[in-house]
C-alpha positions in Angstrom: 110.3 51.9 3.9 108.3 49.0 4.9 108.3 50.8 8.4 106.9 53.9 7.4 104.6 52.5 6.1 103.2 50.2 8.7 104.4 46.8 7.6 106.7 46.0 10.3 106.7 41.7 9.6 108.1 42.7 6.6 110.6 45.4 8.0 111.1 42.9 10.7 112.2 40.7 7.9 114.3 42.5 5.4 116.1 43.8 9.1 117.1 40.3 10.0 118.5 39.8 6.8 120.5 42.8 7.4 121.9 41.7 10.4 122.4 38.7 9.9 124.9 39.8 6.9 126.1 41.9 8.8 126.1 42.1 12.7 128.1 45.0 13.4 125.6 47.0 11.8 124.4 49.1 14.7 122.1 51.6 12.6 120.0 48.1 11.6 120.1 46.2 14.8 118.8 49.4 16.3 115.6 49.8 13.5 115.0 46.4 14.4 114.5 47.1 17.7 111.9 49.7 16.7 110.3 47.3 14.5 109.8 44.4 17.5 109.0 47.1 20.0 105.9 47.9 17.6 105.1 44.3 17.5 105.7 43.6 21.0 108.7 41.6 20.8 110.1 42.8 24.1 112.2 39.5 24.7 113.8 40.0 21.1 114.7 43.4 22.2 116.8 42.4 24.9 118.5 39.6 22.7 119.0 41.5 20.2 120.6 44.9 21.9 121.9 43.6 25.4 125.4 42.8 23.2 125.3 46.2 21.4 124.8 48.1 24.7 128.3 46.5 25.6 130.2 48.3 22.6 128.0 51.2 23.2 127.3 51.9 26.3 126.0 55.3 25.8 124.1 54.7 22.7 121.0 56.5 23.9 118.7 54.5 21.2 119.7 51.2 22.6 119.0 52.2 26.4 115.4 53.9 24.9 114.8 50.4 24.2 115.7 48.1 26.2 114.3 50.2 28.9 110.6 49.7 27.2 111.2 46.3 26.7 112.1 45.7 30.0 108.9 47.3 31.4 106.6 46.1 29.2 108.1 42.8 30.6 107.4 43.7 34.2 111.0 43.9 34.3 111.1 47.3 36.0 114.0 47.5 38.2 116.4 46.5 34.9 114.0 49.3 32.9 114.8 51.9 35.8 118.6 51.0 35.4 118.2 51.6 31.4 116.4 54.5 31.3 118.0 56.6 34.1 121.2 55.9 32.2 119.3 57.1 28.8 118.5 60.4 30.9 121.9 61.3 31.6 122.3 61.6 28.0 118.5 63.3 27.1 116.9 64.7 30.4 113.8 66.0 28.3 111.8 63.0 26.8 108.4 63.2 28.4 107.5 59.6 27.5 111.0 58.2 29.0 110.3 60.2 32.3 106.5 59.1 32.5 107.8 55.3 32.0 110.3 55.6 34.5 108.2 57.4 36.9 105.9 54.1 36.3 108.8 51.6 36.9 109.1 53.5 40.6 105.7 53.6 41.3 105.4 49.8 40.7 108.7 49.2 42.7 106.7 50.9 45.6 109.1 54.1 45.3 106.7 56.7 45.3 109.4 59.2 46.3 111.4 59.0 43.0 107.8 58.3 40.8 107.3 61.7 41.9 110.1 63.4 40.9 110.2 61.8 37.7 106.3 62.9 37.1 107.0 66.6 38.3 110.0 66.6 35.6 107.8 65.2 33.2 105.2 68.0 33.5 107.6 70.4 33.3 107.9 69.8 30.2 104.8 68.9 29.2 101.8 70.5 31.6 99.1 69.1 29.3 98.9 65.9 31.0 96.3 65.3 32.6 96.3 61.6 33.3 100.2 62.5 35.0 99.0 65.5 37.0 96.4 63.0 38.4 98.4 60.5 39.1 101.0 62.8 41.0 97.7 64.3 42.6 97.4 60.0 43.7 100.6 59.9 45.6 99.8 63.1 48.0 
C-alpha cells in the first residue's frame, strides 16, 4: 500500500519488519528491494538479496535487481553477470537489455553493447536515444 502510493520510507519500514519476523519470506525481501531501488539503496540491495539469490538462483526478480543495483554502483561487470542470467529466463525486457547494453559499453565492449541495443530495438523501435547511440558505435 504505502508503495503504491509513493511512500516508500514507510514501505521501506513496515518491509523490514516483515523480514525481520520472518527472513524466509522471499515475496517481502524481494518488495523491499523495489522499495530501496526507488530510494537508491543500491548497497542494501545487494545485502539484502545476494543470500536469497543462493536459494534461488533463478528467481528472475532477484537478478532484476541486483543487476540495477550493481550498475547504478558502477559495478558493471557483477550487473552484466546478473542480468544476462535474468535474460535466460525473460529475453524481452527492453529496459534490462538497454542496461546491459550500458554495462558493455562502459566495460569498453562495444561488440556485445551492440547486440544488446539491436535486441532492444527490436522490441521497441521507438527509441530514439538507443538508435543514436548504436548509430555512436559505427
Amino acid at each position: 500500500l504505502f508503495y503504491q502510493s509513493g511512500e516508500f520510507e514507510k514501505a521501506k519500514a513496515s518491509l523490514l519488519n516483515a523480514v525481520s519476523i520472518d527472513k524466509s519470506d522471499l515475496n517481502s525481501r524481494i518488495m523491499l528491494g523495489k522499495v530501496l531501488l526507488k530510494l537508491n539503496n543500491y548497497q542494501e540491495i545487494i545485502n539484502l538479496l545476494q543470500l536469497s539469490l543462493t536459494d534461488s538462483p533463478d528467481n528472475v526478480q532477484i537478478l532484476h535487481l541486483l543487476g540495477l543495483a550493481s550498475y547504478h554502483m558502477g559495478q558493471f561487470s557483477k550487473a552484466t553477470k546478473y542480468l544476462e542470467r535474468f535474460l535466460l529466463k525473460q529475453q524481452d525486457n527492453v529496459e534490462v537489455l538497454n542496461t546491459l547494453a550500458e554495462s558493455w559499453f562502459k566495460l569498453d565492449n562495444a561488440e556485445k553493447a551492440r547486440r544488446y541495443w539491436r535486441q532492444s530495438l527490436e522490441i521497441d523501435g521507438n527509441q530514439g536515444d538507443i538508435r543514436r547511440k548504436l548509430e555512436g558505435l559505427k
